[in-house]
DOMARKOL-654905 format. One record per residue: residue number from 1; residue in three letters; x, y, z of N, C-alpha, C, O in turn. Coordinates in steps of 0.1 Angstrom, whole numbers, always signed. Example, Ala and Ser with C-alpha at 12.3 -4.5 7.8 and 13.67 -1.06 7.14 Angstrom:
% residues 2
+-----+-----+-------+-------+-------+-------+-------+-------+-------+-------+-------+-------+-------+-------+
!   k !   r !   nc1 !   nc2 !   nc3 !  cac1 !  cac2 !  cac3 !   cc1 !   cc2 !   cc3 !   oc1 !   oc2 !   oc3 !
+-----+-----+-------+-------+-------+-------+-------+-------+-------+-------+-------+-------+-------+-------+
!   1 ! ALA !  +132 !   -57 !   +78 !  +123 !   -45 !   +78 !  +132 !   -33 !   +78 !  +142 !   -33 !   +85 !
!   2 ! SER !  +128 !   -22 !   +71 !  +137 !   -11 !   +71 !  +129 !    +0 !   +79 !  +134 !   +11 !   +80 !
+-----+-----+-------+-------+-------+-------+-------+-------+-------+-------+-------+-------+-------+-------+
***
This chain:
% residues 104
+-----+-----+-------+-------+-------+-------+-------+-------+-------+-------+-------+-------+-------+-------+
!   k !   r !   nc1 !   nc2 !   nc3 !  cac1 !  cac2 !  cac3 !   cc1 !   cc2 !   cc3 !   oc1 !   oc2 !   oc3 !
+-----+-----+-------+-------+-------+-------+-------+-------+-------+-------+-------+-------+-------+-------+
!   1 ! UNK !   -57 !   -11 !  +269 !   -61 !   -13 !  +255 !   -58 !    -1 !  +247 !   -56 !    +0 !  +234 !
!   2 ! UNK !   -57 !    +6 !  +254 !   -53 !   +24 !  +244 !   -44 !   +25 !  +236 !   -44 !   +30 !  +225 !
!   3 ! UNK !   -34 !   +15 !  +244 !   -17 !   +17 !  +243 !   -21 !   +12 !  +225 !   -18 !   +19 !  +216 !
!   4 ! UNK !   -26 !    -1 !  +221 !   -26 !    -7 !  +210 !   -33 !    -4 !  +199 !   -34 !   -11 !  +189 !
!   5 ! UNK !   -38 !    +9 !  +201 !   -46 !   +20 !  +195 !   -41 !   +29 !  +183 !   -34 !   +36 !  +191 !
!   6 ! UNK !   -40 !   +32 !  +177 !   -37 !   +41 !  +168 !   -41 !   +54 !  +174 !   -51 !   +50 !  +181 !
!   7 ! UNK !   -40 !   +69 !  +178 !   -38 !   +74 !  +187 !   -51 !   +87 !  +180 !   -49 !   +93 !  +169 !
!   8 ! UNK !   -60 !   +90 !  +187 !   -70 !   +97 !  +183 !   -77 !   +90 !  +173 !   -83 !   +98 !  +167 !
!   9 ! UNK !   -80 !   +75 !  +166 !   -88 !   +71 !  +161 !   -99 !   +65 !  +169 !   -97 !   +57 !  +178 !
!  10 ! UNK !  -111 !   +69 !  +167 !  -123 !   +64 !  +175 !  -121 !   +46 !  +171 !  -115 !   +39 !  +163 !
!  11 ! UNK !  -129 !   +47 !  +182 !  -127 !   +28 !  +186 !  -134 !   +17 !  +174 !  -131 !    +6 !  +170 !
!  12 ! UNK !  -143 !   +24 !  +169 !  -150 !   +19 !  +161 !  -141 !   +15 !  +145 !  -143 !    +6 !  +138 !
!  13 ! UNK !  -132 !   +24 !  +144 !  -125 !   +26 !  +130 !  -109 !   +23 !  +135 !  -101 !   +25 !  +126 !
!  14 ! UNK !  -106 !   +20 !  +140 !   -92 !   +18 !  +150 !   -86 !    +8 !  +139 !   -92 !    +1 !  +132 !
!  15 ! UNK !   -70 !    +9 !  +139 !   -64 !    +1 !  +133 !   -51 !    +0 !  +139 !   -42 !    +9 !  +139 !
!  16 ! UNK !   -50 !   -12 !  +143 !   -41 !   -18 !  +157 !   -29 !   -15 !  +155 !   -28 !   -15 !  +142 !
!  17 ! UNK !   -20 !   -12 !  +160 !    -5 !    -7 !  +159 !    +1 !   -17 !  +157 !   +10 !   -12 !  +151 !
!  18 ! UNK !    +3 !   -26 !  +157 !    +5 !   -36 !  +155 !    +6 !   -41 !  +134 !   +15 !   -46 !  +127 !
!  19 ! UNK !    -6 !   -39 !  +132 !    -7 !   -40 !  +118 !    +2 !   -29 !  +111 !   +12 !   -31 !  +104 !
!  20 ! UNK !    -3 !   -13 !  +115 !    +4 !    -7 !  +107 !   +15 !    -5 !  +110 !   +21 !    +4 !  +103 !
!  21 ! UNK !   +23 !   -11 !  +119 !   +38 !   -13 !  +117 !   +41 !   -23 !  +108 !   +51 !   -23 !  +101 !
!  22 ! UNK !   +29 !   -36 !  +109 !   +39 !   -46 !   +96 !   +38 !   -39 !   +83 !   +45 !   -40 !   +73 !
!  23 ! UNK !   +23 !   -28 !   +83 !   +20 !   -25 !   +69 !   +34 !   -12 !   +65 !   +38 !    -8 !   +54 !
!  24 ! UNK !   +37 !    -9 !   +75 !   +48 !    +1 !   +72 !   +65 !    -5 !   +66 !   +76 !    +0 !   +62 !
!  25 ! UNK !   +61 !   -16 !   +68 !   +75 !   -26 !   +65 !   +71 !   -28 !   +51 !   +80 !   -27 !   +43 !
!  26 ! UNK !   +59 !   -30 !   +45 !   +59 !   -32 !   +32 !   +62 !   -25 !   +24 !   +64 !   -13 !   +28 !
!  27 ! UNK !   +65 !   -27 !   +12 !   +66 !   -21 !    -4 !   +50 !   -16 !   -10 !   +40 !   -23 !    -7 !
!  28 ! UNK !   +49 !    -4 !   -17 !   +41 !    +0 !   -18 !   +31 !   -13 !   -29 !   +19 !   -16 !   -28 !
!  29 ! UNK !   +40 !   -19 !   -36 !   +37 !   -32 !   -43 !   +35 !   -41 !   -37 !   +34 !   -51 !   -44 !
!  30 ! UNK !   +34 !   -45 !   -19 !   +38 !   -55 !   -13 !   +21 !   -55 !    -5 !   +16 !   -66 !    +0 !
!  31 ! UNK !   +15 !   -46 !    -5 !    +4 !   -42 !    +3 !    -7 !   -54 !    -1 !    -9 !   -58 !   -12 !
!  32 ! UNK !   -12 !   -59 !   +10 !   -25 !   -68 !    +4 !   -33 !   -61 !    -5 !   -35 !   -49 !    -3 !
!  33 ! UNK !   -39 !   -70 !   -16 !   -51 !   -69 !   -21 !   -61 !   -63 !   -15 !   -66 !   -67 !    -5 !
!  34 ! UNK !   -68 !   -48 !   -24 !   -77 !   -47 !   -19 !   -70 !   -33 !    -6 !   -75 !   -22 !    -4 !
!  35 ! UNK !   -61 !   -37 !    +0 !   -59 !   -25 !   +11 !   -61 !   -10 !    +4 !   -59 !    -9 !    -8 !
!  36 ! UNK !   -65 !    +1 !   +12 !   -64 !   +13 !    +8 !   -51 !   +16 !    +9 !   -46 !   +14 !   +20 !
!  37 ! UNK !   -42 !   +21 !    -6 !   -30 !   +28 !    -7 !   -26 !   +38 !    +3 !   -31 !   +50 !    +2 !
!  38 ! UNK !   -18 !   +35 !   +11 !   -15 !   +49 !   +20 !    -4 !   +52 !    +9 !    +1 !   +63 !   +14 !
!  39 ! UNK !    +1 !   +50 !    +0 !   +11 !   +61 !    -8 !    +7 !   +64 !   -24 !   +13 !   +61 !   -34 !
!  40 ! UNK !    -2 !   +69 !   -24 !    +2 !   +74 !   -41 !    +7 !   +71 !   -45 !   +19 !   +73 !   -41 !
!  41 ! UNK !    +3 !   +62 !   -60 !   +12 !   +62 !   -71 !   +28 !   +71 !   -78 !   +39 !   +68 !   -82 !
!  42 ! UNK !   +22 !   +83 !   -75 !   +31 !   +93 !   -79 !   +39 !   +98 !   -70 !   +45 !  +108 !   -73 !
!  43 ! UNK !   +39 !   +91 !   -57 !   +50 !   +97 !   -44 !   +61 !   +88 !   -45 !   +61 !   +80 !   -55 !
!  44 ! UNK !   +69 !   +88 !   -38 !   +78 !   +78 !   -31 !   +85 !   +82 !   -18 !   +93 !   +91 !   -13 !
!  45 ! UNK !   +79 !   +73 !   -14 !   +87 !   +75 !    +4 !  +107 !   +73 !    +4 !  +114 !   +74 !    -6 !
!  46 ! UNK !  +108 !   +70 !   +13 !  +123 !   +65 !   +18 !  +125 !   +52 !   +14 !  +136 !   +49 !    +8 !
!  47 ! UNK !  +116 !   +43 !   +16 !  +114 !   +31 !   +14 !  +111 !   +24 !    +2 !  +113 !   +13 !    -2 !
!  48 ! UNK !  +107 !   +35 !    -5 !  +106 !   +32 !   -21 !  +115 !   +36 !   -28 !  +114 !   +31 !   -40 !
!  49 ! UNK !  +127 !   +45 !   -27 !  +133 !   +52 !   -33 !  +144 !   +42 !   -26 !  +156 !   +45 !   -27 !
!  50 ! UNK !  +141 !   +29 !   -17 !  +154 !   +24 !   -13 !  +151 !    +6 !   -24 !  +159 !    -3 !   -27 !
!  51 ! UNK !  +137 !    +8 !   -27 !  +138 !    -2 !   -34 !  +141 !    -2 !   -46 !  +148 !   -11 !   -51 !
!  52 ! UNK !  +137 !   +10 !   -53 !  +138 !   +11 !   -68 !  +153 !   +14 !   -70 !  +156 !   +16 !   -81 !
!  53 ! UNK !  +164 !   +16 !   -61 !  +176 !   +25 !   -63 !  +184 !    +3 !   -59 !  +193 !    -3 !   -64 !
!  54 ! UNK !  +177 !    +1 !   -50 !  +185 !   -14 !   -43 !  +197 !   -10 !   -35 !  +209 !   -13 !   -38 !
!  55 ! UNK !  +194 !    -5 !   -29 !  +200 !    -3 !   -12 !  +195 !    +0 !    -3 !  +183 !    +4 !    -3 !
!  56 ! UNK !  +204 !    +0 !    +9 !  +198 !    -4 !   +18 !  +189 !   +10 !   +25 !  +190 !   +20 !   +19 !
!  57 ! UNK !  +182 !   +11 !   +34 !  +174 !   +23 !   +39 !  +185 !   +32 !   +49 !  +181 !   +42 !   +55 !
!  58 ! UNK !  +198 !   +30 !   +49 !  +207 !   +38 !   +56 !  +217 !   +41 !   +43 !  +224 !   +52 !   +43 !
!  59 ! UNK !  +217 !   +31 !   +32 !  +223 !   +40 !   +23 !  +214 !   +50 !   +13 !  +218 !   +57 !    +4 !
!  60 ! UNK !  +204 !   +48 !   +16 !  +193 !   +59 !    +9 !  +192 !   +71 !   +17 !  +187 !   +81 !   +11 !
!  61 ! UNK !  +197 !   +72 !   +32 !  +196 !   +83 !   +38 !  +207 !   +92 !   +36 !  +207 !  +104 !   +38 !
!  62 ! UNK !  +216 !   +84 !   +31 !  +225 !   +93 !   +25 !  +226 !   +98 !   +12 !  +232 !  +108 !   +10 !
!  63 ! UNK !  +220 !   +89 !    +2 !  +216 !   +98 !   -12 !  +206 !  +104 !   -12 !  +205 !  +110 !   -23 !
!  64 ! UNK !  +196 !  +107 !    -2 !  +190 !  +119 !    -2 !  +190 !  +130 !    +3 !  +182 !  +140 !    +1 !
!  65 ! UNK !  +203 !  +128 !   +13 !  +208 !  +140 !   +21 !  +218 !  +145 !   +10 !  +222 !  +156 !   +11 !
!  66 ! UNK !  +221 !  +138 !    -1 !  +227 !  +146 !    -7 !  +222 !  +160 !   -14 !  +210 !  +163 !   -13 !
!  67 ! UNK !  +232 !  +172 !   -23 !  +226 !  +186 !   -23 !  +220 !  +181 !   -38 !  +212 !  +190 !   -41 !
!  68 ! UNK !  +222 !  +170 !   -47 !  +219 !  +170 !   -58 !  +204 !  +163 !   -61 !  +198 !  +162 !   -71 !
!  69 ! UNK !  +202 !  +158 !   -48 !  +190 !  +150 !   -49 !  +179 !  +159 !   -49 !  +181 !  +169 !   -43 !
!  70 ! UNK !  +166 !  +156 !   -55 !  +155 !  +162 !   -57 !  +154 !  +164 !   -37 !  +160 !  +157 !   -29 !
!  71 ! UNK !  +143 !  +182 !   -34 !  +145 !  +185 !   -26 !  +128 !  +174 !   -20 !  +124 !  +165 !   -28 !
!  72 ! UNK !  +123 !  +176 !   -12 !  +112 !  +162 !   -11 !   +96 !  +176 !   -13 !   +94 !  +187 !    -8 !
!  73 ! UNK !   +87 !  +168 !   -24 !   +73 !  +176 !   -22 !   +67 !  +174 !   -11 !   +55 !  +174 !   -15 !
!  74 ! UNK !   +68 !  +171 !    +1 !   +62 !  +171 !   +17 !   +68 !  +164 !   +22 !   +75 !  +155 !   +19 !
!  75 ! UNK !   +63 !  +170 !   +35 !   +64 !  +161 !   +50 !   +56 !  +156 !   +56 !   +50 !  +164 !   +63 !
!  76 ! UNK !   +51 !  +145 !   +57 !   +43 !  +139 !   +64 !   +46 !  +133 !   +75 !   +58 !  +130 !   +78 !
!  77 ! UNK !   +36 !  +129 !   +84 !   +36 !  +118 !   +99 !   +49 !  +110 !   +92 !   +58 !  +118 !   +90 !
!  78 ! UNK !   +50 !  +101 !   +89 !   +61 !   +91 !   +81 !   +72 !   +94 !   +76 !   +78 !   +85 !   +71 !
!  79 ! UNK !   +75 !  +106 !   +76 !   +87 !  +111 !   +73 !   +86 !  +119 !   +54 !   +76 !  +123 !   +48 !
!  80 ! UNK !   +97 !  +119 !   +48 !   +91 !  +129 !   +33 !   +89 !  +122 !   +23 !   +92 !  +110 !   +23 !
!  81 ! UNK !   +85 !  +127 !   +15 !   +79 !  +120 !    +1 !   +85 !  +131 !    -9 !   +86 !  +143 !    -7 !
!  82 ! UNK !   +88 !  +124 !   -20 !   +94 !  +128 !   -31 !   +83 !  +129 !   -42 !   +74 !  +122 !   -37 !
!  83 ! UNK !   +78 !  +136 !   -58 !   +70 !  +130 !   -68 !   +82 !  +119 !   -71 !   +93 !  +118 !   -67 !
!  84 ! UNK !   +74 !  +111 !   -79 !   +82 !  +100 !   -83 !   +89 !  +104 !   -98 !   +97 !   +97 !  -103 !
!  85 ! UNK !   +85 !  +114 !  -102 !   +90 !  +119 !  -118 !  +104 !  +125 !  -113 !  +114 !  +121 !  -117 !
!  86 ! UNK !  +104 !  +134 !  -105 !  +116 !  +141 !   -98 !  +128 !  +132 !   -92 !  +140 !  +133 !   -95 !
!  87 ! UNK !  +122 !  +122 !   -82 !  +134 !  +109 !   -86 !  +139 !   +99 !   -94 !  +147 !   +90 !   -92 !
!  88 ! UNK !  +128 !  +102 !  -105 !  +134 !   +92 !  -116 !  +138 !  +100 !  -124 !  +138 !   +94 !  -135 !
!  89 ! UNK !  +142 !  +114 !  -127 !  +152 !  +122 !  -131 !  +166 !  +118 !  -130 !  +175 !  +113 !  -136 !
!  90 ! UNK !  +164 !  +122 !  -118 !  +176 !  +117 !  -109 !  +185 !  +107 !  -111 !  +197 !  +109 !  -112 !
!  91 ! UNK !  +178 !   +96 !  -110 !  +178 !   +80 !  -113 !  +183 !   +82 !  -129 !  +195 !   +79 !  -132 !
!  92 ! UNK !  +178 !   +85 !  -135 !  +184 !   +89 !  -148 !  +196 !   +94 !  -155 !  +202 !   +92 !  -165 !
!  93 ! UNK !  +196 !  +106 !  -142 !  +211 !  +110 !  -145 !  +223 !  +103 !  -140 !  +234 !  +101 !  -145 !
!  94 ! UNK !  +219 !  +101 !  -129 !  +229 !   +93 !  -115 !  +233 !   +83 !  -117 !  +244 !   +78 !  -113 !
!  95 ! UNK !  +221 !   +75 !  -122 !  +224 !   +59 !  -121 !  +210 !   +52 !  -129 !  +200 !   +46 !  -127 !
!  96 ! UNK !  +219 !   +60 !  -143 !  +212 !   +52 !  -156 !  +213 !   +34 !  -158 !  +204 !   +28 !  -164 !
!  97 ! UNK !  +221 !   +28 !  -154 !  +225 !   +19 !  -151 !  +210 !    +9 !  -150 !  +207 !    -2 !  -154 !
!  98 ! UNK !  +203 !   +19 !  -140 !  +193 !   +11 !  -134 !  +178 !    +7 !  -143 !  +170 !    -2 !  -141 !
!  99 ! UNK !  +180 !   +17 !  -154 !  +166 !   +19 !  -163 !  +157 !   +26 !  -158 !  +156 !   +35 !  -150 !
! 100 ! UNK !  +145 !   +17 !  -166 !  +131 !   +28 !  -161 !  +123 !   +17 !  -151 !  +123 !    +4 !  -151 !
! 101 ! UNK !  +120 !   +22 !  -145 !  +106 !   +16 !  -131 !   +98 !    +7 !  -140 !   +92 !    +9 !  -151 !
! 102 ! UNK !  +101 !    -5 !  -132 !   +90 !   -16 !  -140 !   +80 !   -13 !  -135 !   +80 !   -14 !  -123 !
! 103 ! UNK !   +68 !    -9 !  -142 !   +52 !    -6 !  -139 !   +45 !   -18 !  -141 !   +46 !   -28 !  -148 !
! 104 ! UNK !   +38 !   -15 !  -130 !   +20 !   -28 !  -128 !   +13 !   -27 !  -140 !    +3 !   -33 !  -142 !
+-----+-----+-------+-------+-------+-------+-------+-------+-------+-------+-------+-------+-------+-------+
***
């Protein structure tokens, strides 16, 4: 039963691996109702910066490996996070094309 454990979470508060791998598939907009935000408004993961840009998560690894892209404000368990003002600079300069972030 460990194995399906989230790893150092006591049993009581446990949250099955299972979920947060689908919840990891989602869009920060995609999350049920009500879930606690694992991403701040004001970050953007890999996954967000592959939606708002529309490609794919291997072509985002390469526009952020690029030397011109914002460098990332952390590292987390999940890999880095960007502010979201820093890559919508970016987005601005690079690929005006796209506009501004439709907000909630």
């Amino acid at each position: 039963m460990r194995s399906s454990l989230v790893d150092g979470c006591p049993l009581s508060r446990c949250i099955l691996r299972r979920d947060v791998l689908r919840l990891a598939k989602l869009r920060f907009d995609q999350l049920p109702r009500g879930y606690p935000a694992a991403m701040p408004r004001h970050l953007y993961g890999a996954g967000e910066i592959a939606a708002r840009l529309g490609v794919s998560r291997q072509r985002t690894r390469q526009i952020i490996d690029r030397p011109d892209f914002p460098k990332p404000y952390d590292r987390l368990g999940m890999g880095a996070v960007w502010l979201k003002r820093d890559v919508e600079a970016w987005i601005a300069e690079h690929r005006p094309h796209l506009g501004a972030p439709d907000e909630e």
